[in-house]
C-alpha positions as CSV (number, residue, x, y, z in Angstrom):
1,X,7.8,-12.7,-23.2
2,X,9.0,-8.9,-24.1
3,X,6.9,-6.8,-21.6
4,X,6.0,-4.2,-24.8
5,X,2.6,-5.2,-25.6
6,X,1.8,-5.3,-21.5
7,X,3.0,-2.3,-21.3
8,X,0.9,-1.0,-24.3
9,X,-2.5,-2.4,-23.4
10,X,-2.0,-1.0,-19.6
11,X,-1.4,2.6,-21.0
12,X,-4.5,2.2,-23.1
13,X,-6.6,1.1,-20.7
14,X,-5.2,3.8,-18.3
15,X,-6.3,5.9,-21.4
16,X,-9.6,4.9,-21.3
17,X,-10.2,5.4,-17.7
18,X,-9.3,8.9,-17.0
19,X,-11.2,9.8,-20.6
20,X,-14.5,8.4,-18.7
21,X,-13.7,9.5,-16.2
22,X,-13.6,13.1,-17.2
23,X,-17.1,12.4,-19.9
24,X,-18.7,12.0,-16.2
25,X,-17.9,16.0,-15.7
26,X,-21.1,17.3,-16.5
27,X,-21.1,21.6,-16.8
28,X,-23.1,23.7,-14.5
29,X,-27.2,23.6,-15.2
30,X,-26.5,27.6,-15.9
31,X,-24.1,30.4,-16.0
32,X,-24.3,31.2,-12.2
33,X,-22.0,31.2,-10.1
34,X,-23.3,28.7,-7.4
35,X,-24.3,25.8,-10.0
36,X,-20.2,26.6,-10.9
37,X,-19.7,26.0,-7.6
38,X,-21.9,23.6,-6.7
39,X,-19.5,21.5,-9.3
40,X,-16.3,22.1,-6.5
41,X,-16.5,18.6,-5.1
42,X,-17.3,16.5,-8.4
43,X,-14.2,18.6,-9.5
44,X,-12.1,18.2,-6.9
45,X,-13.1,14.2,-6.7
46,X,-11.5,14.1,-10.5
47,X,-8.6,15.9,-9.7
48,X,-7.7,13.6,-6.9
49,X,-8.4,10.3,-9.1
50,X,-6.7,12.0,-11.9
51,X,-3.8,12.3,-10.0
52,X,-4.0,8.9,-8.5
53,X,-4.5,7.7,-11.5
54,X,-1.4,9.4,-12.8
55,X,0.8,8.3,-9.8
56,X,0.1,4.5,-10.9
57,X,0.8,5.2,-14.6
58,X,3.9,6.6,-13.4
59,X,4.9,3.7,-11.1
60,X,3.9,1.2,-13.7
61,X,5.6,2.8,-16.4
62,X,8.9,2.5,-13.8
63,X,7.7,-1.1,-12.9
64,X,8.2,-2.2,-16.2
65,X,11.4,-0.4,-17.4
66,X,13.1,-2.3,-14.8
67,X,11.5,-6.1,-15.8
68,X,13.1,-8.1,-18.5
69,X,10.3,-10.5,-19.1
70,X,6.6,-11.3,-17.9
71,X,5.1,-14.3,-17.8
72,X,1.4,-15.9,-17.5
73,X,1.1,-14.8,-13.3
74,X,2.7,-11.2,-14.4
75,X,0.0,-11.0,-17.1
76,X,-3.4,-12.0,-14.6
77,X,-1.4,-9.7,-12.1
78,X,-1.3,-6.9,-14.3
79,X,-5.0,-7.4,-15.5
80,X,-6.1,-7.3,-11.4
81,X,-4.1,-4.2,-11.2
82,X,-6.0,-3.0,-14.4
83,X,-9.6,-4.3,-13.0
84,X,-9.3,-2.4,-9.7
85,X,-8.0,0.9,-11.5
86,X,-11.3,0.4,-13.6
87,X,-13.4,0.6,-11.0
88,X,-11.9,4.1,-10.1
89,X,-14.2,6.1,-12.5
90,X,-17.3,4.8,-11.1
91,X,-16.7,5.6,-7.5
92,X,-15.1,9.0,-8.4
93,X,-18.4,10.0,-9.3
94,X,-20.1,8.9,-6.5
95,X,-17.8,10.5,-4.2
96,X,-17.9,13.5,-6.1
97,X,-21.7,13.7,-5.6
98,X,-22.1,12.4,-1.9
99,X,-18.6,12.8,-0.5
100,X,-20.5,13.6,3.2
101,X,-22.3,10.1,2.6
102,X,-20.6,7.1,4.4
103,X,-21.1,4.4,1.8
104,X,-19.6,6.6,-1.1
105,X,-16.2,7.3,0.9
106,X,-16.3,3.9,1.8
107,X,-16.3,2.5,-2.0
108,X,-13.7,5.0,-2.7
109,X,-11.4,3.9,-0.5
110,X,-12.2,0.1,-0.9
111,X,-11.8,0.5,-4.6
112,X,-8.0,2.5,-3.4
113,X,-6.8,0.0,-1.3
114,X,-7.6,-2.6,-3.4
115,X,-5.8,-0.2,-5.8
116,X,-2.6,-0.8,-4.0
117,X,-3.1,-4.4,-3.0
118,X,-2.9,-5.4,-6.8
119,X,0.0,-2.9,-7.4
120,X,1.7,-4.8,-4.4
121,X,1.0,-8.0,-5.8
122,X,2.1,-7.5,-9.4
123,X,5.7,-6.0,-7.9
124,X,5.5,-9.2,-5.5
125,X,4.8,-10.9,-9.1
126,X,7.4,-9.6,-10.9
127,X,10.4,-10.0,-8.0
128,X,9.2,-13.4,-7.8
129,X,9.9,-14.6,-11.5
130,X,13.2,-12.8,-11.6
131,X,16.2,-14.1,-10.6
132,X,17.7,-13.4,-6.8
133,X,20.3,-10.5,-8.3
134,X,16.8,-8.8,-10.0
135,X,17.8,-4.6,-9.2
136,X,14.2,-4.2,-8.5
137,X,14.3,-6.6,-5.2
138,X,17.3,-4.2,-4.1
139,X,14.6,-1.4,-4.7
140,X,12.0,-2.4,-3.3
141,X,13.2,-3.5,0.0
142,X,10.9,-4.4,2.5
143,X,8.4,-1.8,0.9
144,X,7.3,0.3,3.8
145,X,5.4,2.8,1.7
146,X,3.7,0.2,-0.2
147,X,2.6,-1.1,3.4
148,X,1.5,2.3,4.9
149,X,-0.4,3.3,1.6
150,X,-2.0,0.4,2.5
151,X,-2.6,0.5,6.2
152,X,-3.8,4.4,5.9
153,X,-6.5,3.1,3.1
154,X,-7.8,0.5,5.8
155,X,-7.5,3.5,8.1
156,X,-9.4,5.3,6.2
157,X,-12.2,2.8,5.6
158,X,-12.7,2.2,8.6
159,X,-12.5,6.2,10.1
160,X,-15.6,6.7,7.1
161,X,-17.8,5.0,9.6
162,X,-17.6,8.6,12.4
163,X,-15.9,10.7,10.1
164,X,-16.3,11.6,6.2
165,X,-13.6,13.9,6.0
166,X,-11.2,12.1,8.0
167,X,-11.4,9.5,5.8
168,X,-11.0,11.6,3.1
169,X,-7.7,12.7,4.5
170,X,-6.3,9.6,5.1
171,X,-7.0,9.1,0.8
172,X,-5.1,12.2,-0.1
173,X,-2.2,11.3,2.6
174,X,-1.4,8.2,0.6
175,X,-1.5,10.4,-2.7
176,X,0.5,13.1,-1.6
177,X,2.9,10.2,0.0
178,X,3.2,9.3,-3.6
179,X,3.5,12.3,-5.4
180,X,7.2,12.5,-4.9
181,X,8.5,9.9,-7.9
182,X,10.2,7.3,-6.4
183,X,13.8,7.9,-7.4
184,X,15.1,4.3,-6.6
185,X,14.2,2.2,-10.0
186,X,15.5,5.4,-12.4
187,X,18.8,4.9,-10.9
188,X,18.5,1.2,-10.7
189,X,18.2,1.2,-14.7
């Protein structure tokens, strides 16, 4: 199968997130300038999953310019990747109202890391049902920033227990670890 209509219905369900994600911005109760304020971490929690959300839309769409063809296990891989990204709207705005709370930063970065387990799994996916010459193994490689994205989620995780904010950190690491587009696939195509 062509990977077109995959492709579509991932970027319209990436679509769909970030627009409820941003409906859950709710304005300031008045024109002050502490209720502005008191928005900053709702605010800032949306520009970090915006971002995230934008790093994996970016990676997919480079995911998929490199595969010739998907099958059943590349769909259901795709759709767990898709599930987990969903889930990123809801704890966005839980974080964004409690991020000094421990169970908040911990859903966060559950719903991350299981973010990038499903990523993981779909490139897994798609190396697998290629043949042995597929440019993306060549690529990928052994993945190392695939594996530290997710060993600094589990870090963070479990840091969210003593420390909030150093959990928080160890989040926006892994996103500013992926902020730089990975160069590899463009050159591969």
């Amino acid at each position: 199968m062509k990977t077109s209509r995959l492709e579509a219905f991932s970027d319209g369900v990436l679509a769909i997130i970030i627009t409820i994600m941003v409906l859950e911005l709710k304005a300031p109760e008045d024109t002050s300038l502490n209720s502005l304020l008191a928005k900053t971490p709702v605010f800032i929690s949306y520009i970090v999953s915006f971002i995230y959300l934008g790093i994996y839309w970016n990676n997919h769409h480079h995911l998929f310019q490199i595969t010739q063809w998907v099958n059943g296990k590349i769909l259901w891989a795709n759709l767990h990747l898709l599930f987990w990204l969903s889930l990123i709207p809801f704890t966005t705005a839980w974080i964004g109202e409690f991020y000094n709370e421990t169970l908040p930063v911990i859903a966060y970065g559950v719903v991350l890391l299981f973010c990038a387990i499903a990523y993981f799994i779909l490139q897994a996916q798609i190396i697998k049902s290629h043949g042995e010459e597929f440019p993306l193994r060549k690529v990928v490689g052994s993945d190392q920033k695939g594996k530290i994205s997710i060993i600094c989620y589990s870090l963070g995780v479990a840091s969210s227990f003593f420390s909030t904010w150093l959990a928080i950190a160890f989040y926006a690491l892994v996103a500013i670890l992926w902020l730089m587009p990975d160069r590899r696939i463009e050159e591969s195509i």
